[in-house]
C-alpha positions as CSV (number, residue, x, y, z in Angstrom):
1,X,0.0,0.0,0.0
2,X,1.2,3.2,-1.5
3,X,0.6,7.2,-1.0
4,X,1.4,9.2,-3.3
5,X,4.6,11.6,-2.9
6,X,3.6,14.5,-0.6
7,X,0.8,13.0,1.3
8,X,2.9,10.4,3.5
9,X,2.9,13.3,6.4
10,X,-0.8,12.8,6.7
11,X,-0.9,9.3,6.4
12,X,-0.7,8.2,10.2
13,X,-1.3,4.5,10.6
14,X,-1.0,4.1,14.6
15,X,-4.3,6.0,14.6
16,X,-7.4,4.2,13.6
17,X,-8.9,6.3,11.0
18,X,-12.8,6.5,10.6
19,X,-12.8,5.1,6.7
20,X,-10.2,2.3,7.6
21,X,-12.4,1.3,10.5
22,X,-15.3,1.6,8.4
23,X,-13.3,-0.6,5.2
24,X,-12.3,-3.5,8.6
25,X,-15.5,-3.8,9.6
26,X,-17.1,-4.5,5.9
27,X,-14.4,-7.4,5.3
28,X,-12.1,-4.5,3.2
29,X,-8.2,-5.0,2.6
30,X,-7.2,-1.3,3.6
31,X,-6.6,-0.8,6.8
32,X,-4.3,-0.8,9.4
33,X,-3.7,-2.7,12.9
34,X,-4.6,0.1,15.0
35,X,-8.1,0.3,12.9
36,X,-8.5,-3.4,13.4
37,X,-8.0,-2.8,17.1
38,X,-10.6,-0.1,17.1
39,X,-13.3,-2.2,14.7
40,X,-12.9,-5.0,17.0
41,X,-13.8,-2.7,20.0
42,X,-17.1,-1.5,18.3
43,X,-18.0,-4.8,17.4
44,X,-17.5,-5.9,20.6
45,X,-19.7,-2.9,22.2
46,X,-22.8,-3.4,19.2
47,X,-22.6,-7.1,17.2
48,X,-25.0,-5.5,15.0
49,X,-22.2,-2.8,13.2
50,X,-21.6,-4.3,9.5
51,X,-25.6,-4.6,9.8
52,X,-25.6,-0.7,10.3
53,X,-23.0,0.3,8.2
54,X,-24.2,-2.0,5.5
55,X,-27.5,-0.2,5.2
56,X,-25.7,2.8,5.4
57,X,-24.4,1.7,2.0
58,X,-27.4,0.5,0.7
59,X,-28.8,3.5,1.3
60,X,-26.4,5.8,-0.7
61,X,-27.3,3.5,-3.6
62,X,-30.9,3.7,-3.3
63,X,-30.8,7.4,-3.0
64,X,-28.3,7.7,-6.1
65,X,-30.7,5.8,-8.1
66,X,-33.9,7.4,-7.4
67,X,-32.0,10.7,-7.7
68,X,-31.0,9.8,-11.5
69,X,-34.0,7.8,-12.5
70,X,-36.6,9.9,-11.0
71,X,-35.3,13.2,-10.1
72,X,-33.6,13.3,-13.5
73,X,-30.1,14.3,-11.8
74,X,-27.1,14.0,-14.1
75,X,-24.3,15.9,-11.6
76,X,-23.3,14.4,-8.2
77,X,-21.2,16.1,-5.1
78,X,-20.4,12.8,-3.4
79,X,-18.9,14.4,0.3
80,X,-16.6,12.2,2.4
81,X,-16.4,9.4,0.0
82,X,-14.5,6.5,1.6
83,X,-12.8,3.8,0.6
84,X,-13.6,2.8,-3.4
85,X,-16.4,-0.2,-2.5
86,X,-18.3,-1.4,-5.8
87,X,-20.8,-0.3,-7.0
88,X,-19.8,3.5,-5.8
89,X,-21.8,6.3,-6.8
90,X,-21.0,7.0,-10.0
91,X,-21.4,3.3,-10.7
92,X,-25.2,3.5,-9.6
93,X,-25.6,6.7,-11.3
94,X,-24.5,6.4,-14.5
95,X,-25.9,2.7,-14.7
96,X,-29.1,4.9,-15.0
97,X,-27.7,7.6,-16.9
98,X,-24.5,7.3,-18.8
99,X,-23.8,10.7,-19.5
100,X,-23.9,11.6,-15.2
101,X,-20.8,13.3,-13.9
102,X,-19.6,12.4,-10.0
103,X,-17.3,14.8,-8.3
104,X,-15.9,12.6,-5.3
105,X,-14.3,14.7,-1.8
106,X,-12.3,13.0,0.5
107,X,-9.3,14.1,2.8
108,X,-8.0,10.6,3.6
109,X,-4.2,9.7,1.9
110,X,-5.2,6.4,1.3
111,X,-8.7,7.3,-0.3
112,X,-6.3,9.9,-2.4
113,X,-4.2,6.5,-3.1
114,X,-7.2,5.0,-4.1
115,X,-9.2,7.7,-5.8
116,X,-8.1,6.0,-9.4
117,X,-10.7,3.3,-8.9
118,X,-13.0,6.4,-8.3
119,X,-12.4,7.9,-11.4
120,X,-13.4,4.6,-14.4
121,X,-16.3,6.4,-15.4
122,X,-18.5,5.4,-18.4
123,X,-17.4,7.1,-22.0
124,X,-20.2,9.7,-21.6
125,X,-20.2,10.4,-18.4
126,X,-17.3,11.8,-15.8
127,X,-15.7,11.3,-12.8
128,X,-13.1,13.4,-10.2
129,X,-11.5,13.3,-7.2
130,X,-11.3,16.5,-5.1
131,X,-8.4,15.7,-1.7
132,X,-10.7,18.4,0.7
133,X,-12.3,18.3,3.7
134,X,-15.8,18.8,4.8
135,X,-15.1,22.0,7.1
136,X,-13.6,23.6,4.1
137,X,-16.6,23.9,1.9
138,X,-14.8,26.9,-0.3
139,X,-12.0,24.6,-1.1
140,X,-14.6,22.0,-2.5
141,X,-16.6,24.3,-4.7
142,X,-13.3,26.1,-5.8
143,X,-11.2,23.4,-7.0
144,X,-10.8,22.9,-10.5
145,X,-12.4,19.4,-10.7
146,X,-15.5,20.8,-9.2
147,X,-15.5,23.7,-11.8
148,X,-15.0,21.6,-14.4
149,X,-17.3,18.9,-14.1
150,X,-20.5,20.6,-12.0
151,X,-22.7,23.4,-13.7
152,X,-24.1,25.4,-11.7
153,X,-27.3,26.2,-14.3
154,X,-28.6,22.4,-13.8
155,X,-29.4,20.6,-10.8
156,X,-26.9,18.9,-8.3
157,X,-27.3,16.2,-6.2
158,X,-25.3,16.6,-2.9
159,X,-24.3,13.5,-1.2
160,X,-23.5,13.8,2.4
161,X,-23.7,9.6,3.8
162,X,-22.0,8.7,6.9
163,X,-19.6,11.7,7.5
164,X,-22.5,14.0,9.8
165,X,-22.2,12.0,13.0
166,X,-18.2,13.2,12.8
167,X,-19.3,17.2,12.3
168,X,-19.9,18.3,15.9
169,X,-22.1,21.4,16.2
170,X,-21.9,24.3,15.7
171,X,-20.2,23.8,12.7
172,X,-22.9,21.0,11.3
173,X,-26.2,23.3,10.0
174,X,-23.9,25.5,8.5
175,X,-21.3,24.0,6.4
176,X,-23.9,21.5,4.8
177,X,-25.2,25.3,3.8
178,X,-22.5,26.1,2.2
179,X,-22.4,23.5,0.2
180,X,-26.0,23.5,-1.1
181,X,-26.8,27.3,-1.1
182,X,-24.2,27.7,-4.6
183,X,-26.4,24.8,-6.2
184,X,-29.2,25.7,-7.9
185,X,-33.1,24.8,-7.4
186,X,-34.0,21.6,-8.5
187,X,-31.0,20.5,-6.7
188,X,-31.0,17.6,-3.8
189,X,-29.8,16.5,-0.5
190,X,-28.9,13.4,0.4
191,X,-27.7,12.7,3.6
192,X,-27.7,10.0,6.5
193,X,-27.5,11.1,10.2
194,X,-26.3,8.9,12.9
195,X,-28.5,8.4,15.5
196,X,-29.1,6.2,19.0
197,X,-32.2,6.4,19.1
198,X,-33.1,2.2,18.6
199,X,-30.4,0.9,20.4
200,X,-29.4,3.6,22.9
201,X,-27.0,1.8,25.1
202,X,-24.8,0.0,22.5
203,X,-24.6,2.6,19.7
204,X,-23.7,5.0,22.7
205,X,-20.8,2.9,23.6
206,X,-19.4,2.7,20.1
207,X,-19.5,6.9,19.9
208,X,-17.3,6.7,23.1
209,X,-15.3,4.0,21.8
210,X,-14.6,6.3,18.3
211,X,-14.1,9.4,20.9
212,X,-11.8,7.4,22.5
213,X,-9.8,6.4,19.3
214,X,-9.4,10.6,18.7
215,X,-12.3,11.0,16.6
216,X,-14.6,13.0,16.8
217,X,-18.7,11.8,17.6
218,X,-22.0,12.9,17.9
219,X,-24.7,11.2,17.7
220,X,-28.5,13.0,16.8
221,X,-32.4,12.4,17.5
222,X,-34.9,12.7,14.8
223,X,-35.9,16.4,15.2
224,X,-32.1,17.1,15.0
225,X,-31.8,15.0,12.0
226,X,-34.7,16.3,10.6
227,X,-33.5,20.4,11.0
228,X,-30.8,19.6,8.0
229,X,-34.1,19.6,5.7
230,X,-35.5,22.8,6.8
231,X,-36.4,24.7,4.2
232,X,-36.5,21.7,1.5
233,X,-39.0,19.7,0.1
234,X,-38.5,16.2,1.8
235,X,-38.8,13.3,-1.1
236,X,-41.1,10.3,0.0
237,X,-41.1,8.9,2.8
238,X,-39.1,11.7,4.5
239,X,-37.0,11.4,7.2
240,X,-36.6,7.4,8.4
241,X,-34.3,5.1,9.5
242,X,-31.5,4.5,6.6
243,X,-33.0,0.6,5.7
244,X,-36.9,2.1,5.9
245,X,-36.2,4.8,3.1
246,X,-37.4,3.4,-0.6
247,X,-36.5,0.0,0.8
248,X,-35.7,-3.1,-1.8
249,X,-35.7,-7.1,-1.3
250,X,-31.9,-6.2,0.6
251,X,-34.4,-5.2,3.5
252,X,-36.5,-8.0,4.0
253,X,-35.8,-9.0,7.5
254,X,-33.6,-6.3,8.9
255,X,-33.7,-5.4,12.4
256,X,-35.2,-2.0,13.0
257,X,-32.8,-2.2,16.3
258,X,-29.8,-2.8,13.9
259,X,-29.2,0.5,11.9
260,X,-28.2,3.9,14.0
261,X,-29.2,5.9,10.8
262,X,-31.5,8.4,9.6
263,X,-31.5,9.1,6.1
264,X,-33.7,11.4,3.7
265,X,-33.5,12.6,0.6
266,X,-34.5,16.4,0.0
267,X,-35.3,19.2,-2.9
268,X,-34.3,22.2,-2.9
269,X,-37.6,24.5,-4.1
């Protein structure tokens, strides 16, 4: 495993990182002992974890596709992108619509490593990878793949799945803002929220076990995931838990108690 030249002074691997821990727990390849260490430790707090973050997954594919099929989207701002897992989003997307363009943001070094299994986009459609972070929206909308790929006169669809529960407040409500105040009506929100509301005392434990790995947690209820929609026009069937939204045959049988996520889709009027 490789960075490229330049990034190795960011790359710290005796830290469990929140997208390696995430890539452990789904049975990925890249990661490091410390985020085995830390994986483990969540697993061992909640059983149910690749349960959750598999829906959370699921989600983000659901939500692409009714966002290309029915919502006629054809330009994607995919925010804190992860490790590359097929299908990714521009897999989804342009499987509906060729000609989509998918504009992926990270700030991981290995994601950046990684980010050229990001970019295999169809002939007629587009892909990029933009190395930013989330608390710097201006460096996201200014960078030259954004520009290039994303115009502003059509509709966006802004992609924010699994990052919010690692943007404490005050900062949350207002850089998910400033990301979708520049796009332009028609555009939509995307987003899942992490939540403890269905299994209280285990997915509480995993937030202090990720605090206690140096990251950053917080986890919201449904009015304080549903306040990221103010002022949009929630899609069918609104705000729910991330399996419950648009569910598919992947659903049958999952456990309500299972999946600390909110997710909705939203249009901006």
């Amino acid at each position: 495993m490789s960075t490229p030249r330049g990034r190795q002074s960011r790359l710290t691997t005796s830290r469990a990182h929140s997208a390696r821990v995430y890539d452990y727990i789904l049975g990925g390849k890249d990661h490091y002992p410390a985020d085995a260490e830390a994986g483990d430790a969540m697993c061992r707090h909640w059983p149910a974890l690749p349960v959750h973050m598999t829906e959370n997954r699921r989600f983000m594919h659901r939500a692409g596709r009714f966002l290309a099929e029915e919502c006629g989207i054809r330009q994607f701002l995919d925010i804190g992108t992860g490790l590359p897992t097929s299908p990714n989003l521009h897999e989804v997307v342009q499987a509906a619509a060729p000609e989509s363009h998918v504009v992926y943001v990270d700030n991981d070094p290995i994601v950046l490593a990684h980010a050229r299994a990001l970019l295999q986009s169809s002939p007629e459609g587009a892909t990029a990878y933009v190395d930013a972070d989330m608390h710097n929206p201006d460096a996201i909308l200014g960078s030259q793949e954004f520009q290039d790929l994303i115009d502003l006169e059509q509709p966006v669809g802004l992609m924010v799945i699994g990052i919010m529960h690692f943007i404490l407040p005050p900062d949350d409500h207002r850089l998910v803002g400033q990301l979708l105040d520049p796009l332009p009506p028609g555009s939509c929100l995307a987003m899942t929220i992490g939540t403890a509301d269905f299994a209280p005392e285990e997915v509480n434990r995993v937030a202090q076990e990720y605090r206690r790995q140096g990251m950053p947690f917080v986890l919201r209820d449904l009015a304080s995931a549903t306040s990221f929609f103010d002022g949009l026009e929630l899609q069918e069937p609104g705000v729910t838990q991330a399996h419950a939204w648009r569910p598919g045959p992947e659903q049958d049988g999952v456990d309500g108690r299972d999946v600390a996520m909110y997710g909705a889709v939203a249009r901006k009027p």
